[in-house]
C-alpha positions in Angstrom: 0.0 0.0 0.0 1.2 3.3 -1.1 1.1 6.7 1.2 0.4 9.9 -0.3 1.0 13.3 1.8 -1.3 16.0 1.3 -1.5 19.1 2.4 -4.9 21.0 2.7 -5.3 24.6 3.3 -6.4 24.9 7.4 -9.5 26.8 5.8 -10.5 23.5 4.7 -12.5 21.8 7.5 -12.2 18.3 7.2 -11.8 15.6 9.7 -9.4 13.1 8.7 -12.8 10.4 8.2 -13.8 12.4 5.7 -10.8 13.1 3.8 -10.1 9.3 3.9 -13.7 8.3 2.9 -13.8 11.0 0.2 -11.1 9.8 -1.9 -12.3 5.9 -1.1 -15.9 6.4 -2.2 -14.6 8.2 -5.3 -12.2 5.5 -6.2 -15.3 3.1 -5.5 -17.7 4.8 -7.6 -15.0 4.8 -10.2 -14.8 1.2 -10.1 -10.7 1.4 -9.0 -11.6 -0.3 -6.1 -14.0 -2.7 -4.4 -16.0 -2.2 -1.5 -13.6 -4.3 0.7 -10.7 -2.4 -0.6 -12.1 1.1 -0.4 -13.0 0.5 3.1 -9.6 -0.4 4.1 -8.6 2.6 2.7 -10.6 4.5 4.7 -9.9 2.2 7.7 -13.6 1.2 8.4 -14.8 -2.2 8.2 -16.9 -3.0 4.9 -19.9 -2.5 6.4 -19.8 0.8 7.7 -17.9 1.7 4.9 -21.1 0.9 2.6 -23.1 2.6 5.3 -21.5 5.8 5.2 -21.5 5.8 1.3 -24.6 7.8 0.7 -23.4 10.8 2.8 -20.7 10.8 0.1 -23.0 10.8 -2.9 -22.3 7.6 -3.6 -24.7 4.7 -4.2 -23.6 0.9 -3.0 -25.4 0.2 -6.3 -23.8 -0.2 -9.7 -25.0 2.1 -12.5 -23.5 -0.7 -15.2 -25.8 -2.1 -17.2 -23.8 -5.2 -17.5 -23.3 -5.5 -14.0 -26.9 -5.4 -13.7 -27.7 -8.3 -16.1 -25.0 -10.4 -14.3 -27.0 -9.5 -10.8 -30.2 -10.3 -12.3 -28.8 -13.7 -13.5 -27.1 -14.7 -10.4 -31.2 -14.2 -8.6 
């Protein structure tokens, strides 16, 4: 696992949760990462990690069309 130092302007008011669960949802919703993975980044557990997601503007649920076939199938 890689580190990557940032610095944010004290302006900015983030806590370090949502800095960390910011850059995992996005590289969720990007489909980078998985859920598992994303929440490690953000050191949660999966399942509040997938809680959390909608403050974030993120759904849990995939918008791929294909991925929703291949749910559909697996019913």
């Amino acid at each position: 696992m890689r580190t990557i130092k940032l610095q944010i302007p004290d302006e900015v008011d983030l806590k370090e949760l949502d800095f960390s669960m910011i850059i995992a949802s996005k590289l969720y919703e990007d489909g980078k990462l998985s859920s598992g993975q994303a929440a490690k980044v953000a050191g949660l557990s999966k399942r509040t990690f997938i809680e959390l997601l909608g403050r974030y503007g993120v759904s849990v649920f995939s918008t791929s069309l294909s991925d929703l076939k291949s749910d559909i199938a697996n019913a």
